[in-house]
C-alpha positions as CSV (number, residue, x, y, z in Angstrom):
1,X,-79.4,-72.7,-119.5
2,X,-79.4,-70.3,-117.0
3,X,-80.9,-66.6,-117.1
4,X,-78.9,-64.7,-118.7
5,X,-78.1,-67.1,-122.0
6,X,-81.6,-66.8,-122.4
7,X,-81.8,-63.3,-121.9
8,X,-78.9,-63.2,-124.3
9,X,-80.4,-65.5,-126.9
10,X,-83.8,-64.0,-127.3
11,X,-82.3,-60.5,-127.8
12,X,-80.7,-61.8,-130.3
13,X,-83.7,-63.1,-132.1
14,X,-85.5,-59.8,-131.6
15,X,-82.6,-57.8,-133.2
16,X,-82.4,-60.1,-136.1
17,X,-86.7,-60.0,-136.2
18,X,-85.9,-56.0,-135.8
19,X,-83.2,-56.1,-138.7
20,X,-85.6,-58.2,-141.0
21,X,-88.2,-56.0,-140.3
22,X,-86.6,-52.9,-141.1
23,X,-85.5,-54.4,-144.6
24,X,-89.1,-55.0,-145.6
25,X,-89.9,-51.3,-144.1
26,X,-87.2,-50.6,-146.7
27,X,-88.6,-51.7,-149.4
28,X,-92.2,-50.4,-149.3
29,X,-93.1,-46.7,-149.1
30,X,-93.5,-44.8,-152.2
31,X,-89.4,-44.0,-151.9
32,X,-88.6,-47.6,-152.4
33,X,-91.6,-48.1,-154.9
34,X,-89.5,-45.1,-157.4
35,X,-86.3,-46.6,-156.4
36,X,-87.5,-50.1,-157.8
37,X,-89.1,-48.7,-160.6
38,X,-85.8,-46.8,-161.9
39,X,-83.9,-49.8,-161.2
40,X,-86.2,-51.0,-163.7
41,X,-85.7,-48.8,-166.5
42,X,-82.7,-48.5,-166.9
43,X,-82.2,-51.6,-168.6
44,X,-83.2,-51.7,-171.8
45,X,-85.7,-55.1,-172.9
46,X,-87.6,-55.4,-175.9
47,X,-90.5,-54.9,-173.2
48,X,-89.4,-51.1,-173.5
49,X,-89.2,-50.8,-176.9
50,X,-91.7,-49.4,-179.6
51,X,-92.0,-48.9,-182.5
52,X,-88.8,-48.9,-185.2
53,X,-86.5,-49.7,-182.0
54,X,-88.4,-52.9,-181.1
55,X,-88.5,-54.0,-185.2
56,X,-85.0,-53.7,-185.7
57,X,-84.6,-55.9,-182.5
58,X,-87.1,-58.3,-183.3
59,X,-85.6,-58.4,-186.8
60,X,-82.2,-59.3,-185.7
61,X,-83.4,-62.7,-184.2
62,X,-82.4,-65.9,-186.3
63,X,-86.3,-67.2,-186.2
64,X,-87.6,-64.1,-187.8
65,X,-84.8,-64.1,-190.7
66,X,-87.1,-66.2,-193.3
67,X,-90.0,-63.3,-192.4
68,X,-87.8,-60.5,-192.7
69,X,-86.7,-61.8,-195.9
70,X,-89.8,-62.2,-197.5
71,X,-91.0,-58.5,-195.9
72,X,-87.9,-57.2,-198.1
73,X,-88.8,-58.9,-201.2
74,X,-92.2,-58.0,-201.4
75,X,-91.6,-54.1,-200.1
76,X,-89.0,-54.1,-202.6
77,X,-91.3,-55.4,-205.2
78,X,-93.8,-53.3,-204.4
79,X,-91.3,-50.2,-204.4
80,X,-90.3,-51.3,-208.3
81,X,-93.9,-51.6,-209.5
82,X,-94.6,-48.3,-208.1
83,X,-91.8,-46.4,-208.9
84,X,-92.2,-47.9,-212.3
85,X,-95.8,-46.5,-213.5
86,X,-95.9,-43.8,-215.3
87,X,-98.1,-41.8,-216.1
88,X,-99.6,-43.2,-219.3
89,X,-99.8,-46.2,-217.0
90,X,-102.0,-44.5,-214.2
91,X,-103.9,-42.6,-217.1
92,X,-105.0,-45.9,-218.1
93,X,-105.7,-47.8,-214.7
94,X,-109.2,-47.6,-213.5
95,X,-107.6,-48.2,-209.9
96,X,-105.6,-45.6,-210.2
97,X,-108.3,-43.3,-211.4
98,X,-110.8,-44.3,-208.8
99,X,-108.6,-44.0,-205.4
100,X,-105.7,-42.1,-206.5
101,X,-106.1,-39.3,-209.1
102,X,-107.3,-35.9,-207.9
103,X,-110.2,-35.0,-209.7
């Protein structure tokens, strides 16, 4: 090789080194750091979610059907037998007179 292909070839491994380099210089700083971080967001994982949002999800999966069955049967059991004492009923429960009844 003479001088001036290996001139030619290591200034081509320094811009390449230079171009690498400014792609890592890229992504650091606090700029790339937000940019990241909205890229991020902005989809929507169950990681994100709280609350009612991340239920419903969770509730939608095929393995959690036989739970979320049950939950309903028992809520809704526990809705009837509320909505069904009446007051004779909670005049007569010691529970109800203990925790419940304002005195």
């Amino acid at each position: 090789m003479d001088d001036a292909a290996k001139k030619l070839e290591i200034e081509n491994f320094f811009k390449q080194q230079m171009e690498t380099s400014k792609k890592t210089w890229e992504m650091r700083g606090k700029e790339a750091r937000i940019a990241a971080h909205q890229a991020r967001q902005s989809v929507k994982t169950w990681r994100n979610m709280k609350g009612m949002e991340l239920m419903i999800h969770e509730a939608g999966h095929a393995g959690n059907r036989p739970f979320v069955m049950g939950l309903a049967v028992i809520a809704g059991f526990a809705f009837y037998t509320q909505a069904s004492l009446g007051e004779d009923a909670k005049k007569d429960s010691d529970y109800w007179q203990a925790f419940h009844a304002k005195h």
